[in-house]
C-alpha positions in Angstrom: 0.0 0.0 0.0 3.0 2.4 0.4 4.7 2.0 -2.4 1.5 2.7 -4.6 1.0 5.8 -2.3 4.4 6.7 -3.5 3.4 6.1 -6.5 0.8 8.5 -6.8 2.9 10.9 -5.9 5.5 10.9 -8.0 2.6 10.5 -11.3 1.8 13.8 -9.8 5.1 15.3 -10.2 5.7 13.9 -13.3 2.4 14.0 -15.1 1.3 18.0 -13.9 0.6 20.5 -16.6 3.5 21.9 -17.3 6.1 19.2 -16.9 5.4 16.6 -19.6 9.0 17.1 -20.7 10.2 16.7 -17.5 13.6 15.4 -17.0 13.2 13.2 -13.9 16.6 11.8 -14.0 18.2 14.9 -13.9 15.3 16.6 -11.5 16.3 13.5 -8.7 20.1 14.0 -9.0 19.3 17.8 -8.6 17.4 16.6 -5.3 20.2 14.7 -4.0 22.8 17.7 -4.5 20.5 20.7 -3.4 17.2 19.9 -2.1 18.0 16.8 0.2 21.1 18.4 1.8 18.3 21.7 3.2 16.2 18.6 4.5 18.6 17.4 6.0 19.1 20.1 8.7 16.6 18.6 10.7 13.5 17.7 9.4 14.3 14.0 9.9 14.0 14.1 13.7 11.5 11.4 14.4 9.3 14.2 16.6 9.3 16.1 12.9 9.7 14.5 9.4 11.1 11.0 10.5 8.4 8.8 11.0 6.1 7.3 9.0 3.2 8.8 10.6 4.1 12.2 9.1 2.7 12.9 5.1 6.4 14.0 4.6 8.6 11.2 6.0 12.2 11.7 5.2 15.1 9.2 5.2 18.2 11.0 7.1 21.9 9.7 8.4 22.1 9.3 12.2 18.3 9.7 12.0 14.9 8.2 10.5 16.0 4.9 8.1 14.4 2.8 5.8 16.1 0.1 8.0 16.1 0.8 11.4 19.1 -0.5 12.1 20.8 2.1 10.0 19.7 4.6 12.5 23.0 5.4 14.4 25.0 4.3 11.6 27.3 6.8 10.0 26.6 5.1 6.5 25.1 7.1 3.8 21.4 6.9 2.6 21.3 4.3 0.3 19.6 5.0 -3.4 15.8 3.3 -2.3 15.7 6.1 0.7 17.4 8.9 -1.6 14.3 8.0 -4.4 11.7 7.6 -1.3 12.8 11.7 0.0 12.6 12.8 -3.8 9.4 11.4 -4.6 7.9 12.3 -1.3 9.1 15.7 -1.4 7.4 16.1 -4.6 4.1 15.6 -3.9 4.6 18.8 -1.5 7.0 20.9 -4.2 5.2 21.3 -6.9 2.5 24.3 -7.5 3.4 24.9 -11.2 1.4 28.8 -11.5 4.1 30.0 -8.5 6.6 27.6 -7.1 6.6 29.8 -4.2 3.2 28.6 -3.3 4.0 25.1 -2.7 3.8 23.7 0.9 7.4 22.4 1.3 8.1 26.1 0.6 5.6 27.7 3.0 5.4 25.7 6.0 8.7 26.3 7.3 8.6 30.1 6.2 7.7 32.7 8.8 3.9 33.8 8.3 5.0 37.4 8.0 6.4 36.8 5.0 3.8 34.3 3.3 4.3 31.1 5.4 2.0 29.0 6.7 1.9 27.1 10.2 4.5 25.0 10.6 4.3 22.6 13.5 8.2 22.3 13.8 8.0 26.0 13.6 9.8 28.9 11.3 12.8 27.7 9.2 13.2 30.0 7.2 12.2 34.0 8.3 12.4 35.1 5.0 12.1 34.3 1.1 16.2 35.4 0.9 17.1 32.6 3.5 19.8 30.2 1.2 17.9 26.8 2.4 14.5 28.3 1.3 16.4 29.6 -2.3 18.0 26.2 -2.3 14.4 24.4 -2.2 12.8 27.3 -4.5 15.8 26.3 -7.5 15.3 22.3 -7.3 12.0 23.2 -7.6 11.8 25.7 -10.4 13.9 23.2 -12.1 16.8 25.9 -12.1 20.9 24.1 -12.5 22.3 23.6 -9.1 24.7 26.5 -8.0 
């Protein structure tokens, strides 16, 4: 059942107005360079993104694992959890009328500035923050810097 979730998801990413051309190859390893590295500053913590009760789980060293042995283990996430944080992440990345508007943009960004409520709370307290321009590029599809 949560693979076809997963599924879903990533149909959603792929098959959205707007990105029939869409390079997913090129959009993961984009992921993997920019996108997952910003995740990665904490949003894995099993009170936040790591656990699979959350809509946004997210695979992290030292942190949430496919394999939960791998927790405490320095070794890096293999290419099943990297695909499993791309896909995920896109089903929250992609408004394609303003990129901006997309929920793995807004949540973490301070409501005085357009965000939304974020239970982990304000990540980023304003639209110049690198992590949020970071997420913003992977997302516009823009080369990683």
């Amino acid at each position: 059942m949560r693979r076809m979730w997963l599924l879903v998801l990533l149909g959603a990413c792929i098959d959205g107005p707007g990105r029939q051309n869409w390079d997913v190859d090129a959009s993961f390893r984009d992921f993997v360079a920019v996108a997952e590295p910003v995740l990665a500053q904490g949003c894995g913590n099993p009170s936040c993104h790591g656990t699979a009760e959350r809509p946004l789980e997210i695979y992290l060293v030292h942190q949430h694992r496919l394999d939960d042995r791998d927790v405490y283990l320095d070794a890096p996430l293999t290419q099943e959890e990297q695909w499993l944080n791309f896909v995920r992440s896109c089903g929250f990345a992609f408004d394609l009328d303003n990129p901006a508007d997309c929920s793995l943009l807004r949540k973490p960004l301070d409501p005085e500035v357009g965000g939304s409520a974020h239970e982990g709370g304000i990540q980023y307290g304003d639209i110049e923050n690198p992590a949020y321009q970071a997420l913003l590029a992977w997302i516009d599809g823009e080369e990683p810097q």
